[in-house]
N, C-alpha and C positions, 0 to 999 in steps of 0.2 A: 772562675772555676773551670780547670779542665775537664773534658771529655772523655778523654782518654782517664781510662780507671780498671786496674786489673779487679773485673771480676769475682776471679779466684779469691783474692786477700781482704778477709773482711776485713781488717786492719787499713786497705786503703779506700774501701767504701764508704767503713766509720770517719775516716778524716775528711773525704770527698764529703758526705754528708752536714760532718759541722763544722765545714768553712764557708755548704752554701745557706746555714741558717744564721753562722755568726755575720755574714754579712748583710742578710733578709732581717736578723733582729737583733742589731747590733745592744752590747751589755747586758742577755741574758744568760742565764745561769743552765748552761748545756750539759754540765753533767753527769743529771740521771741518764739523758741521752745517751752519754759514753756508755753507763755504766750497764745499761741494756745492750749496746752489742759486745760487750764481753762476756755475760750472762748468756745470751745465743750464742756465742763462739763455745762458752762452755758446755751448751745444751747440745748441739750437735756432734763435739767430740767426743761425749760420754762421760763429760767433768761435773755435771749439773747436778745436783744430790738429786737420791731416785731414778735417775732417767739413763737409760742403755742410749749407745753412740746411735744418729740417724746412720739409717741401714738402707732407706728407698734409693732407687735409682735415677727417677726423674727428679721427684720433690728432695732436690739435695739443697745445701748449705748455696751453690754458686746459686738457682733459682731463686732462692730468699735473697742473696744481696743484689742480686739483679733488679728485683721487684719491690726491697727497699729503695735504691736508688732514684728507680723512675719515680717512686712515691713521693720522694724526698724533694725532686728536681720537680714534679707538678703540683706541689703545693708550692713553691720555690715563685714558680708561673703565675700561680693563681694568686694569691695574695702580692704581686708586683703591679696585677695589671687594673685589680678588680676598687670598687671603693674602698676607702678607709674602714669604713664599717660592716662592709661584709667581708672581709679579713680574718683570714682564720685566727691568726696571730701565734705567737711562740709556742706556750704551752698546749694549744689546740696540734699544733704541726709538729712539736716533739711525739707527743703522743700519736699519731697518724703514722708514724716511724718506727714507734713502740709496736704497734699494731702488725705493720708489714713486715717488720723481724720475725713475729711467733706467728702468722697467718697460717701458718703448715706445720706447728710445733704438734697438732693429734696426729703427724704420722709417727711422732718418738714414740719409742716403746718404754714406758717405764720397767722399772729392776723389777717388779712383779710379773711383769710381762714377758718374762725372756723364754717363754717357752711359743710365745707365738712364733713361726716361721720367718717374718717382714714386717717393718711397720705400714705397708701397703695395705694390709691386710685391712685397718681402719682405714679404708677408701670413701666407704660409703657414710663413715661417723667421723673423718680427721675434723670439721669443722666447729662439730660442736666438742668436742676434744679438745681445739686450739684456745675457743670461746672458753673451756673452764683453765685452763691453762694463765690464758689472762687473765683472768679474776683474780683467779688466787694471787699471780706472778705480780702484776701493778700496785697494788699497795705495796708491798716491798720495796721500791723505790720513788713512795713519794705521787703515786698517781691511783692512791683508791677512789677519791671520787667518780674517777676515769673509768673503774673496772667491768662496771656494768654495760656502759656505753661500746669498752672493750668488744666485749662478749657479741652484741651484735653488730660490729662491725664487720668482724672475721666471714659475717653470714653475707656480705657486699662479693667475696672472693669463690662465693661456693652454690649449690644449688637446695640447698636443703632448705631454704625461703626464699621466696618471690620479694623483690625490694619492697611492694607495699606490706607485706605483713614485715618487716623487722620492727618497725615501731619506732622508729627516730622520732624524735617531738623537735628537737631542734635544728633549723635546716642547716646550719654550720655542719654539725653534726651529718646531714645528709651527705652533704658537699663531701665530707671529708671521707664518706664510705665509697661512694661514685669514684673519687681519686683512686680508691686503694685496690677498690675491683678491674678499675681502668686501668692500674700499674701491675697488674698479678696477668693482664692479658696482654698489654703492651711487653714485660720483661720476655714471656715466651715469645711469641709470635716475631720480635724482634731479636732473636738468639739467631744467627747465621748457620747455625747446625740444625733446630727446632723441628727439622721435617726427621731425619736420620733419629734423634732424641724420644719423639714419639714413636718412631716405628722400634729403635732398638730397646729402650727405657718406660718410656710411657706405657705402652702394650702389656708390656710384662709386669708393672705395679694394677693396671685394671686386671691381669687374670689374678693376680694375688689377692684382687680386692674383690673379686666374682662381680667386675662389671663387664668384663671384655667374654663371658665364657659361664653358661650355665650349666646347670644339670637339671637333666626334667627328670618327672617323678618313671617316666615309665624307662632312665639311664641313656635316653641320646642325652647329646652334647651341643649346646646351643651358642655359636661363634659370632659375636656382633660387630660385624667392623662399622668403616665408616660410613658407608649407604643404608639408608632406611629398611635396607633385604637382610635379612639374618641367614646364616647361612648354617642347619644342620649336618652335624657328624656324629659318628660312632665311636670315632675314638681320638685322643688329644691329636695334635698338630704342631704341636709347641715346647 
């Protein structure tokens, strides 16, 4: 499998993806695979029933297939090197792919929603947003038993629970959340731009989401970069 993979084209992510599972688990039936990243191609354009086009800056469509990929290539990893039996295997690792596509699908704004300003704006809820998102979303193709398991996985990518409270019972199942939160910090961190992204992109989704910038009750303005010092003001900056 190449390396080389525009980014940009989930169309070449999706093929990138399952020629490296059709070779990891050769004569399975991939797909529902497919048919979830055209479902996110449709959910991000604005084609998805319900859902207005993603509007965030940082949490964009190139993020997801970035953080797909890596998900995709380290389960890829891990079921080559590990025993037969602790193996995730097919269905455990389409699903895991399933996951990493919608991980950031609470920053869409549903058609009810269009009067909110950003989908950034659920900063501090897009998690558990993405979590019902897959619930509902996975039994439509084929992966309701999964839906549940879905739902706290997405919680692997975010802060809103500490890894001992999600509740995993089966370590497969653990392994497979470690991957996905491992692959959502590996896509960033590993983007050649990622410093520029956070300062031009990323900033501007936390003041949308009142994590980068408060308001106190007596109207200063409370600015949090990235040092532990918070830095008060009187009036925006931004």
């Amino acid at each position: 499998v190449t390396n080389r993979v525009n980014g940009e084209s989930a169309d070449e992510v999706r093929d990138a993806v399952l020629e490296i599972y059709a070779a990891r688990y050769p004569g399975e039936d991939l797909a529902p695979l497919r048919r979830a990243f055209e479902d996110t191609k449709a959910l991000f354009a604005g084609r998805y029933p319900g859902y207005l086009a993603c509007d965030t800056l940082y949490h964009d469509q190139r993020h997801t297939l970035d953080m797909t990929l890596a998900t995709a290539r380290l389960i890829d990893g891990h079921d080559r090197v590990c025993a037969a039996a602790d193996r995730l295997g097919a269905r455990r690792a389409m699903f895991g792919v399933m996951v990493a596509l919608l991980h950031d699908s609470g920053y869409i704004r549903r058609n009810s929603e269009s009067g909110v300003e950003n989908g950034a704006m659920f900063t501090k809820v897009h998690f558990s947003r993405s979590a019902n998102f897959l619930a509902s979303y996975l039994p439509t193709i084929g992966f309701a038993a999964e839906a549940d398991t879905a739902a706290r996985l997405t919680h692997f990518t975010g802060y809103e629970l500490d890894i001992e409270q999600i509740g995993l019972k089966d370590a497969k199942d653990h392994m497979l959340g470690c991957i996905i939160g491992t692959s959502d910090l590996i896509a960033q961190m590993a983007d050649r731009q990622y410093i520029e992204k956070c300062r031009d992109f990323l900033y501007r989704e936390f003041v949308w989401g009142g994590i980068a910038r408060e308001v106190q009750p007596d109207g200063r303005e409370v600015v949090r970069y990235a040092s532990p010092t918070d830095l008060v003001i009187k009036t925006p900056g931004f």
